[in-house]
C-alpha positions as CSV (number, residue, x, y, z in Angstrom):
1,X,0.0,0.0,0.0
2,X,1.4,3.2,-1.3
3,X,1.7,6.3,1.8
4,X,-1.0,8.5,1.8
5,X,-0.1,12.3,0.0
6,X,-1.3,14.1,2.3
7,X,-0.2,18.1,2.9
8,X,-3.0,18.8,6.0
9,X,-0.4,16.8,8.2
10,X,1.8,19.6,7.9
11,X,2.6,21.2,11.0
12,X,0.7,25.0,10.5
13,X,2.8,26.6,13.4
14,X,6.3,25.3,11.3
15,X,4.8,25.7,7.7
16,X,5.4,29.6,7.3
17,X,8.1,30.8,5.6
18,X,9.6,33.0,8.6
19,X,9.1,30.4,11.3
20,X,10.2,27.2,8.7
21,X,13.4,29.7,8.5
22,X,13.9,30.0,12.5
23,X,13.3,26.8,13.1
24,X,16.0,25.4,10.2
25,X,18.6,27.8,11.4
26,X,18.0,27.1,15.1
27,X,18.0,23.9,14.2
28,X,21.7,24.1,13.3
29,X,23.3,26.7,15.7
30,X,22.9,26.3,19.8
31,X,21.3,29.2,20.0
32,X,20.8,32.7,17.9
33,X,20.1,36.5,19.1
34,X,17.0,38.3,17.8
35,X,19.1,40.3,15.5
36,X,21.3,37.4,13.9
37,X,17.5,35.9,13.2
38,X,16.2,39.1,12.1
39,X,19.0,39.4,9.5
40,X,19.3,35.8,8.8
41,X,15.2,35.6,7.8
42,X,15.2,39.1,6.2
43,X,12.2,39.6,8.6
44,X,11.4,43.2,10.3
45,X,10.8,43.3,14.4
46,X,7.4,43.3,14.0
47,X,7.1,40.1,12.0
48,X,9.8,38.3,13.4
49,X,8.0,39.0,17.0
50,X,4.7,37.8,16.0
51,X,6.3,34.4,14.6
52,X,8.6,33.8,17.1
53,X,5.7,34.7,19.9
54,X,3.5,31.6,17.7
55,X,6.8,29.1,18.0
56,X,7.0,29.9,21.5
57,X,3.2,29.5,22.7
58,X,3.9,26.3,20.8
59,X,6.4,25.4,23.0
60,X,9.0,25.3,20.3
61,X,11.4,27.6,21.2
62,X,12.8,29.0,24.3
63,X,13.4,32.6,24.2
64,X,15.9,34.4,27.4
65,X,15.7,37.9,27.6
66,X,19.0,39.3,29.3
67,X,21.0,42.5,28.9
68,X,24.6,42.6,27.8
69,X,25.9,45.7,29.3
70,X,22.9,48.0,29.2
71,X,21.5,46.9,25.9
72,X,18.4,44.4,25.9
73,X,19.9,41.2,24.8
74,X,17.0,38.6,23.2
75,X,18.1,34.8,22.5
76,X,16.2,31.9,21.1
77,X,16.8,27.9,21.4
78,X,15.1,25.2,20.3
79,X,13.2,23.2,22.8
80,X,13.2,19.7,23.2
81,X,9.7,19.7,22.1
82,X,11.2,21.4,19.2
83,X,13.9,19.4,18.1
84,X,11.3,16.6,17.9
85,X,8.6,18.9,16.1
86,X,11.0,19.7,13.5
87,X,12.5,16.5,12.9
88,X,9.0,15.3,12.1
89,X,8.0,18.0,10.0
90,X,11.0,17.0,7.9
91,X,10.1,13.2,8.1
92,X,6.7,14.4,7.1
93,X,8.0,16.5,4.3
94,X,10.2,13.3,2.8
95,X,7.6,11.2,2.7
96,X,5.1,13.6,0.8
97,X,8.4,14.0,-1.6
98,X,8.8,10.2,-1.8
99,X,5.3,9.8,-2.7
100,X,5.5,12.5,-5.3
């Protein structure tokens, strides 16, 4: 029996193009500052901000707010919920491109 095609498995909180892009860089690095994501996803404050508030409701990332010197300082991680989300997105993803 062939896999079922089937796109509506997708994970919606991971299937946007900003937060695919955070979570395939975090995905790689230990962790990354607002700005290095901001420049890295050609994304403005407000838009990175509203995705990176939906990946963290999800539990996905972990975000630390911190100051270094007197500047705000604002890093992200993946969690351990999303280290497994991702890698299941992209097990998902393979399998709709093997069944294409």
């Amino acid at each position: 029996m062939e896999p079922q095609f089937n796109t509506n498995a997708l994970d919606p909180v991971i299937h946007g193009r900003v937060r695919l892009g955070m979570m395939a860089y975090l995905a790689s690095v230990s962790q990354a500052s607002f700005g290095e994501l901001k420049d890295k996803l050609s994304a403005s404050d407000g838009n990175l901000s509203t995705h990176l508030r939906k990946l963290e409701d999800a539990g996905y990332v972990q975000v630390k707010k911190s100051f270094a010197g007197r500047k705000p300082l604002t890093t992200v991680s993946l969690s351990e919920s999303g280290r497994g989300a991702w890698i299941g997105y992209l097990n998902h993803m393979q399998g709709l491109l093997n069944g294409a």
